[in-house]
C-alpha positions in Angstrom: 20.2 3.7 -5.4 24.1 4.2 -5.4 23.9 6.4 -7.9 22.1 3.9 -10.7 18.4 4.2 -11.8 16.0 1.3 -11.6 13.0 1.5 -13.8 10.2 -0.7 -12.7 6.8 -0.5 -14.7 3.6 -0.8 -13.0 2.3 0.6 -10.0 3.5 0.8 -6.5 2.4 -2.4 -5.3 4.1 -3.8 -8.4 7.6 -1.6 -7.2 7.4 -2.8 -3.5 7.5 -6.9 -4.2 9.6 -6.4 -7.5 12.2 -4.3 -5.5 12.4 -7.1 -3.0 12.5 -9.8 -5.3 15.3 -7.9 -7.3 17.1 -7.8 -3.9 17.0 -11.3 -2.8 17.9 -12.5 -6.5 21.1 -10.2 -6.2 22.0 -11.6 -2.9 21.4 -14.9 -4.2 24.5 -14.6 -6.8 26.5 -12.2 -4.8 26.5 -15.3 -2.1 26.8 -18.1 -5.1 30.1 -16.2 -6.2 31.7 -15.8 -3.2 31.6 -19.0 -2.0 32.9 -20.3 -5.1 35.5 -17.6 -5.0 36.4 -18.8 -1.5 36.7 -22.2 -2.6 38.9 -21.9 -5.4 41.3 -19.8 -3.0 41.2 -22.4 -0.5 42.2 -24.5 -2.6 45.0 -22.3 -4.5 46.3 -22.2 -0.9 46.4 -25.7 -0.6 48.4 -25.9 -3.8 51.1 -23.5 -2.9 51.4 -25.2 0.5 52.3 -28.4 -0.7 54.5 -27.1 -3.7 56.5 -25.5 -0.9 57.2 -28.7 0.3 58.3 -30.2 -2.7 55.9 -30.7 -5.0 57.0 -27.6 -7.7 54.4 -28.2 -10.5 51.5 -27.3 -8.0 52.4 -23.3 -8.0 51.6 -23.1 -11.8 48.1 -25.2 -10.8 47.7 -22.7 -7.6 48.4 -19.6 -10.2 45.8 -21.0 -12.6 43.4 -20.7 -10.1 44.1 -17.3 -8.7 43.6 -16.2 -12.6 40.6 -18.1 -12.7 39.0 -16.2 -9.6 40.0 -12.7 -11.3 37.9 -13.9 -13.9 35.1 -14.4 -12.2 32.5 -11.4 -12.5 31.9 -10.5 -9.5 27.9 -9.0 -8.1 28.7 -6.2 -6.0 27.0 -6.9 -3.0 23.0 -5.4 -3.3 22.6 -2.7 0.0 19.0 -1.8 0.9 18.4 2.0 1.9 18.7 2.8 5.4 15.7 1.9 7.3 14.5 4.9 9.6 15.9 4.2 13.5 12.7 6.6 14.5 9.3 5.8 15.4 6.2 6.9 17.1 6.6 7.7 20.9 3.6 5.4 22.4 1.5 6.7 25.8 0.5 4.2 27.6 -3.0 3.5 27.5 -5.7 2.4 30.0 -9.0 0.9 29.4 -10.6 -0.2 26.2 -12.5 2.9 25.4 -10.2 5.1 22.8 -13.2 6.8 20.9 -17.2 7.0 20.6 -18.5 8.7 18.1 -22.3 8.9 19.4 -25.2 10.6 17.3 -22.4 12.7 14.8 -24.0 14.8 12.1 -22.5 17.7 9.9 -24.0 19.9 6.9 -22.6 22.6 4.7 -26.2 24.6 4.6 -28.6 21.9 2.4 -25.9 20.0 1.8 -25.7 16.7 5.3 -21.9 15.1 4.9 -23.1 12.3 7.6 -25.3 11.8 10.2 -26.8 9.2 13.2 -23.2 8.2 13.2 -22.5 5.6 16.3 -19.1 3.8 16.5 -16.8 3.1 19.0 -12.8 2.7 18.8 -10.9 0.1 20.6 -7.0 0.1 21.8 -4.9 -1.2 18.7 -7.5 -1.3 16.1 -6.6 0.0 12.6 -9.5 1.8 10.7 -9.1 2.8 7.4 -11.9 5.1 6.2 -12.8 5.3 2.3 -15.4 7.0 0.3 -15.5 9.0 -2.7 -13.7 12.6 -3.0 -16.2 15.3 -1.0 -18.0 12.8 0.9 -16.6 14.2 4.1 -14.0 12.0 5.1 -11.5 15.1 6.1 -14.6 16.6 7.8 -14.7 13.9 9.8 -11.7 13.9 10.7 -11.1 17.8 11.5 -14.2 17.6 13.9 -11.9 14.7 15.6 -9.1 17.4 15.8 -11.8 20.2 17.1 -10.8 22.4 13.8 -14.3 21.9 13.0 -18.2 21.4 15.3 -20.6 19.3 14.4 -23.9 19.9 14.0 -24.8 17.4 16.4 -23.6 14.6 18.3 -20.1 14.5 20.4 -16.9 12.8 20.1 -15.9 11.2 23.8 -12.1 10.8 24.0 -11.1 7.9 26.5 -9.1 9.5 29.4 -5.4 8.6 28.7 -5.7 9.0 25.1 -3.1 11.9 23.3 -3.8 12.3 19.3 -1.6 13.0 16.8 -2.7 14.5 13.7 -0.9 14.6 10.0 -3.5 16.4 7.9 -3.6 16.0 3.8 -2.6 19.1 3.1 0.5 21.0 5.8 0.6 24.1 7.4 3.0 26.2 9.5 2.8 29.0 11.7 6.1 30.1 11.0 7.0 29.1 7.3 9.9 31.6 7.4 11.7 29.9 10.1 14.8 27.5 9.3 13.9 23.8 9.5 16.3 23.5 12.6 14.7 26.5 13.7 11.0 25.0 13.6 12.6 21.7 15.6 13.7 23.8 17.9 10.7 26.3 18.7 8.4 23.0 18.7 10.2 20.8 21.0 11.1 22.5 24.0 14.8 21.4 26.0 16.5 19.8 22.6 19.7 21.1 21.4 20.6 21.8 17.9 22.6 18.9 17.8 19.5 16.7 18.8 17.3 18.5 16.1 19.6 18.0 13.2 20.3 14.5 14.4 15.8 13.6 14.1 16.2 15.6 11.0 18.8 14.1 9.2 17.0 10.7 10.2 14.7 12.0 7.8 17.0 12.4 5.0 17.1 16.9 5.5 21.2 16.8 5.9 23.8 19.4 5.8 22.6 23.0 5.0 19.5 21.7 3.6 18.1 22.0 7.7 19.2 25.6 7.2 16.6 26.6 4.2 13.2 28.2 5.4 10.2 25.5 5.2 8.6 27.6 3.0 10.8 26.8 0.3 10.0 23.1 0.3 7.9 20.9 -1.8 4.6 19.4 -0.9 6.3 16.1 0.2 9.2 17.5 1.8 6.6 19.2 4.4 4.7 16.2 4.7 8.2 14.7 5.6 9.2 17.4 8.3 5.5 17.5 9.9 6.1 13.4 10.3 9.6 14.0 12.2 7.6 16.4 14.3 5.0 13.9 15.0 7.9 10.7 15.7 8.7 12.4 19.4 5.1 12.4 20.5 3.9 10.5 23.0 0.5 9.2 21.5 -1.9 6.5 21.6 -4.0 7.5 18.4 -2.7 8.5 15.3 -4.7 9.7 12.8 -3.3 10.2 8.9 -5.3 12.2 5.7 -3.8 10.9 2.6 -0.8 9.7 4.0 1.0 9.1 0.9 -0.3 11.7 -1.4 2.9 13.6 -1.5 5.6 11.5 -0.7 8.4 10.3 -2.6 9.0 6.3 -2.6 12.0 6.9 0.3 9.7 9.1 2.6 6.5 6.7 1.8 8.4 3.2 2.8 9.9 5.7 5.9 6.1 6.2 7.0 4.8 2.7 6.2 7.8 1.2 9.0 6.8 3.4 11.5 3.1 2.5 11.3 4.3 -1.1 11.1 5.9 -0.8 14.3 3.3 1.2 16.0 1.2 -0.5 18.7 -1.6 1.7 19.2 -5.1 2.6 17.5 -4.8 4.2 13.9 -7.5 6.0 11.9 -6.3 7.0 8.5 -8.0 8.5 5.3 -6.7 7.0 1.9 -7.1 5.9 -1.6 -3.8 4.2 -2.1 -4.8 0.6 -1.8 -1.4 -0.6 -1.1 -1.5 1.1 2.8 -4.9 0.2 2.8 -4.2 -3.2 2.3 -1.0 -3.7 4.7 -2.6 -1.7 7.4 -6.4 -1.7 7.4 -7.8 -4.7 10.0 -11.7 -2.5 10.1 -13.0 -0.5 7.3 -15.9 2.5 8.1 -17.0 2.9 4.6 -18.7 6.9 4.1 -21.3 6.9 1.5 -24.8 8.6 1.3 -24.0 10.5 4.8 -23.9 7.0 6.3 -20.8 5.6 7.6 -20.8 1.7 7.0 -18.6 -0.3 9.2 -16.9 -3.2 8.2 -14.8 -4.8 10.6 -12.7 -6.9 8.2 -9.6 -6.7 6.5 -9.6 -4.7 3.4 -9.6 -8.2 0.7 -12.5 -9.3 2.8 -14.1 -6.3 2.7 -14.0 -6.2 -1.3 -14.8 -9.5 -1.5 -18.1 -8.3 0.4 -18.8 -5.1 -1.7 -18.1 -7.8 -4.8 -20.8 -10.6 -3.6 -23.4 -7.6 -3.0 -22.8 -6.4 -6.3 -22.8 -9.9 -8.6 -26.4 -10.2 -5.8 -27.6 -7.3 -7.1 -26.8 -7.6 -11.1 -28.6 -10.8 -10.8 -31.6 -9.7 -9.3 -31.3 -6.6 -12.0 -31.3 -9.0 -14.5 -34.2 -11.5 -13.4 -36.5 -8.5 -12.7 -36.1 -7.6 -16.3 -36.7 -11.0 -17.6 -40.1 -11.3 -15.9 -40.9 -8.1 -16.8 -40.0 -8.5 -20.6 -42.4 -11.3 -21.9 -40.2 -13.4 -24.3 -40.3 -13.3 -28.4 -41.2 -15.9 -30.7 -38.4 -17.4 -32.0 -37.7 -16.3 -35.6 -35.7 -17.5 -38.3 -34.5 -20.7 -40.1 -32.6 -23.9 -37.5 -29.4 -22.1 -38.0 -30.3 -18.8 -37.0 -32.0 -20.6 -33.8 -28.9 -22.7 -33.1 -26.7 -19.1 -33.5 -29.1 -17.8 -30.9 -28.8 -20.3 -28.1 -25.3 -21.1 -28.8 -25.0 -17.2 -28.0 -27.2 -17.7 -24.9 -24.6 -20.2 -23.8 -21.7 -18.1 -25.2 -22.9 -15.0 -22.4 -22.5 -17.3 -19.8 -19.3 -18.4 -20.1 -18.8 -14.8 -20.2 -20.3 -13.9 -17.0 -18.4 -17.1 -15.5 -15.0 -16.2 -16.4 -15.8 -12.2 -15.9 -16.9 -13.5 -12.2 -13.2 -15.7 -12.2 -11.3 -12.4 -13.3 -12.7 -10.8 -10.4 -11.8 -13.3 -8.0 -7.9 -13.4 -9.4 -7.5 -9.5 -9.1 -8.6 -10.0 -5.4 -6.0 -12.9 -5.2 -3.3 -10.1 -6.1 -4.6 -7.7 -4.0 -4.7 -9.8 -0.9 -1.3 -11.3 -1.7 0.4 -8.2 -2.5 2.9 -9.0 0.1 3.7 -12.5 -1.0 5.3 -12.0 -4.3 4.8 -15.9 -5.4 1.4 -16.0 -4.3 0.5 -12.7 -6.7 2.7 -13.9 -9.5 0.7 -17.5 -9.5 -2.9 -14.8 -9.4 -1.7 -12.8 -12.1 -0.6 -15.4 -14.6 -4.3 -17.1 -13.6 -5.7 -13.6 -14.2 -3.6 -13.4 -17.8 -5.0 -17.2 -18.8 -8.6 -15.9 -17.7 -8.2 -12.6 -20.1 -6.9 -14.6 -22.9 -10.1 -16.7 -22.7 -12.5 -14.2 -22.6 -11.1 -12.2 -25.7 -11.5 -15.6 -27.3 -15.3 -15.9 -26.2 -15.8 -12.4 -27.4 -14.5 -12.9 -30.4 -16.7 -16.0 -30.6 -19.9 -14.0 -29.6 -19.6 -11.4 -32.3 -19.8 -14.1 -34.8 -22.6 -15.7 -33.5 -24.2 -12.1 -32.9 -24.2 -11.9 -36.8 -25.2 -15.4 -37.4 -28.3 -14.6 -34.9 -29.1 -11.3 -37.2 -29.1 -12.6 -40.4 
């Protein structure tokens, strides 16, 4: 920004609170200085005034303090980057019913993506739906578009309902046309003027709206398809991999106009972050069966982490009835090594469970910088424990062995 590089080392999460926090401390002493600055000159003021009416020796005090204030270092005053005036052109919607998805199935020959799929959508609710890579996720949602048919089921639209669609990877008809050009062919009755004023909202300025799209990067796409997008009337918006290819600018661009959208949203994505800030229901693909969670996304993983810790535990008491238990061998101290290392694994497990619970802190308070610095230090304190107890366990591994 202004022409100076910031480095900030960790992810994006990490970026997004530390930029803020790095603003608001820059504000902090740009305001500190000048009101002492403004003091001092009031006062310096004062001094001249009343040297003027007879008091001489209060210039050379009034002069001191006008040096003073050219010594003080001044904070230029921190700017944050121009926050996008555009947003989503909202339909106005009637009646509850957005979307059912009744009885959906799809294959690729032996291969079923999903199937006895049932949910319904609701005005204003924000689903974020997660799986792993080739699941079907962007199946799912091209048979929402009509690019693809399922094998069976439908898709019932509510009446008043207008989609908009930014797919994971962009296409255009015309990639030899001019970005102006492209504005201008896809939105009927604007001028030039009106398309290079949406466009430069997007950061494409000066003769940069003259180059053909098909010279521009991945992001840069993604960028011009969401400009497109902005002037549609629409009550669902659905986003693949929103993020993927954005740079930081274009990403926090997208992430206020979502914010400020009212209606329903269904988006694809892996970028926890959006997920997070966005999410309030979470359809879950796995095993061709789509698992709805209507939670936030912390809840959520604290869900999936409960099931988990449920199912390790049954794991491990199936195995301890099935395995009948050894004699005990070897002298007192190789017993005592034994169940001090019994005792040792717990505490392991215990703070392992603790660690878990921390990371979830930070990830549900990734908007609340003090909140996730208080979770991470915990999380640091938790670490520095269990390397201890692991160190311990080794030695009592070999004491147990002897």
């Amino acid at each position: 920004m202004d022409g100076k590089a910031e480095f900030y080392p960790g992810n994006y999460t990490y970026y997004a609170i530390e930029k803020e926090r790095r603003y608001q401390e820059k504000l902090k002493q740009y305001e500190k200085e000048q009101a002492k600055i403004k003091q001092l000159q009031e006062a310096a003021d004062k001094l001249h005034l009343w040297a003027f009416m007879g008091a001489d020796k209060l210039h050379k005090r009034a002069f001191s303090m006008e040096r003073r204030i050219e010594r003080i270092r001044q904070t230029e005053k921190p700017t944050k980057a121009k926050a996008m005036t555009q947003r989503f052109g909202e339909r106005e919607f009637s009646g509850d019913e957005v979307m059912h998805l009744k009885d959906l199935e799809k294959s690729f020959g032996d291969r079923r993506l999903f199937h006895g799929m049932d949910l319904l959508v609701e005005g204003g609710e924000r689903i974020a739906l997660i799986g792993d890579n080739g699941t079907g996720k962007s199946t799912l949602l091209k048979i929402l578009m009509g690019e693809e048919q399922p094998d069976g089921g439908r898709v019932r639209f509510g009446p008043s309902v207008r989609t908009a669609y930014l797919p994971q990877i962009i296409r255009f008809d015309h990639p030899e046309r001019s970005l102006v050009d492209t504005m201008l062919y896809a939105k009927h009755g604007i001028t030039t003027q009106t398309a290079r004023d949406r466009l430069g909202a997007f950061n494409f300025r000066g003769e940069d709206v003259f180059k053909p799209v098909s010279v521009l990067s991945g992001g840069e796409q993604s960028r011009l398809r969401l400009c497109m997008l902005m002037d549609e009337e629409i009550n669902l918006l659905i986003l693949d991999e929103p993020t993927n290819h954005l740079d930081i600018a274009s990403r926090e661009w997208i992430e206020e106009a979502v914010e400020a959208y009212e209606g329903a949203l269904l988006f694809v994505s892996h970028d926890r972050y959006f997920i997070n800030r966005f999410a309030t229901r979470i359809w879950e693909l796995e095993n061709g069966v789509i698992t709805d969670y209507p939670v936030s996304f912390p809840r959520y993983r604290e869900i999936k982490e409960r099931d988990k810790t449920l199912a390790q535990s049954q794991q491990r008491t199936e195995k301890k009835e099935d395995k009948p238990k050894p004699a005990p061998k070897g002298g007192r101290a190789q017993q005592n090594a034994r169940k001090q290392l019994t005792i040792c694994e717990r505490d392991m497990e215990k703070l392992e469970a603790e660690i878990r619970a921390a990371e979830a802190e930070m990830e549900a308070n990734a908007c609340d910088y003090e909140k996730y610095s208080e979770a991470y230090a915990k999380k640091e304190a938790l670490d520095a424990q269990l390397m201890e107890l692991m160190e311990r366990w080794e030695k009592l591994a070999e004491e147990a062995e002897a």
